[in-house]
Structures are given as C-alpha cells and as structure tokens.
C-alpha positions as CSV (number, residue, x, y, z in Angstrom):
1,X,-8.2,7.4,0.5
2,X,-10.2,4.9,-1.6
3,X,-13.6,5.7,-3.7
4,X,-15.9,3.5,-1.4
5,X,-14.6,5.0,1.8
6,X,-13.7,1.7,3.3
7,X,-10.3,0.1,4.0
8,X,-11.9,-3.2,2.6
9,X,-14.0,-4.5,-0.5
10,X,-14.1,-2.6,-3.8
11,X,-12.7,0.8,-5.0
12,X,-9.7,2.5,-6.2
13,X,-7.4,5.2,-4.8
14,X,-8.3,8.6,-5.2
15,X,-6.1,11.1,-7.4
16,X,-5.5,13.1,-4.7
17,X,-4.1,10.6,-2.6
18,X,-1.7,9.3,-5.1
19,X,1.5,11.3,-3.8
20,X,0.5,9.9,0.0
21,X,0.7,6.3,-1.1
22,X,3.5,6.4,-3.0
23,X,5.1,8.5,-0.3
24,X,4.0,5.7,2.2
25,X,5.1,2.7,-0.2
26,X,8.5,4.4,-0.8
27,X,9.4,4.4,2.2
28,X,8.1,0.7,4.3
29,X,11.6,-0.6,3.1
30,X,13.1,1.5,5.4
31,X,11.0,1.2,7.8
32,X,11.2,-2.8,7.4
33,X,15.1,-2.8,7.6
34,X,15.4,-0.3,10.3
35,X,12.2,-2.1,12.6
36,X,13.6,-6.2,11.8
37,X,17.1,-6.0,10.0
38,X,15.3,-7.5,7.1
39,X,16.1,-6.4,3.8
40,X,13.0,-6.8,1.1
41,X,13.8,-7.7,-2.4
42,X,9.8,-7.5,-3.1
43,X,6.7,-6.0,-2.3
44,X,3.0,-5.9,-3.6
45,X,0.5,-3.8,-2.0
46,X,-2.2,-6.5,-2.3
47,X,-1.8,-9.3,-2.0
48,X,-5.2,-10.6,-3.5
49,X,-5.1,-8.6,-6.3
50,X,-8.7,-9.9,-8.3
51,X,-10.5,-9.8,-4.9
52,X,-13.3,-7.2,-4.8
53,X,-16.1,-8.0,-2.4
C-alpha cells in the first residue's frame, strides 16, 4: 500500500489505496469497542510521526 513496498521505513500511501485505509481506520473503533469494551476518544495512525528510516 505504501510507495517503498515495505510496512516499515520511508514512503507514503498510494492513491489508490486511499479508500482501503480510510475504510480500515473508520472502522478499528468498532472493532476496539466490540473486541475490549473500550471506547477510544483518540487515535493516530503513527505514532512516530517524523520517523523515516
């Protein structure tokens, strides 16, 4: 899904994935809440946000 073709290190997401991962961040609430009862009030999809290696 990323332009280096690695889960890890730098790159961004691909347009064409951008309906998947919104699709996928949408809906971990959900899955959060139904899984461990918890209810999130935030998320960030990185949590290292200037780390590129």
């Amino acid at each position: 899904m990323k332009s280096n073709n690695s889960i890890t290190g730098a790159g961004h997401l691909l347009p064409e994935y951008y309906d998947t991962w919104a699709d996928t961040i949408a809906a971990f609430p959900a899955k959060v809440k139904q899984n461990t009862g918890v209810d999130l009030y935030a998320m960030s999809p990185q949590n290292e946000t200037d780390f590129a290696s």
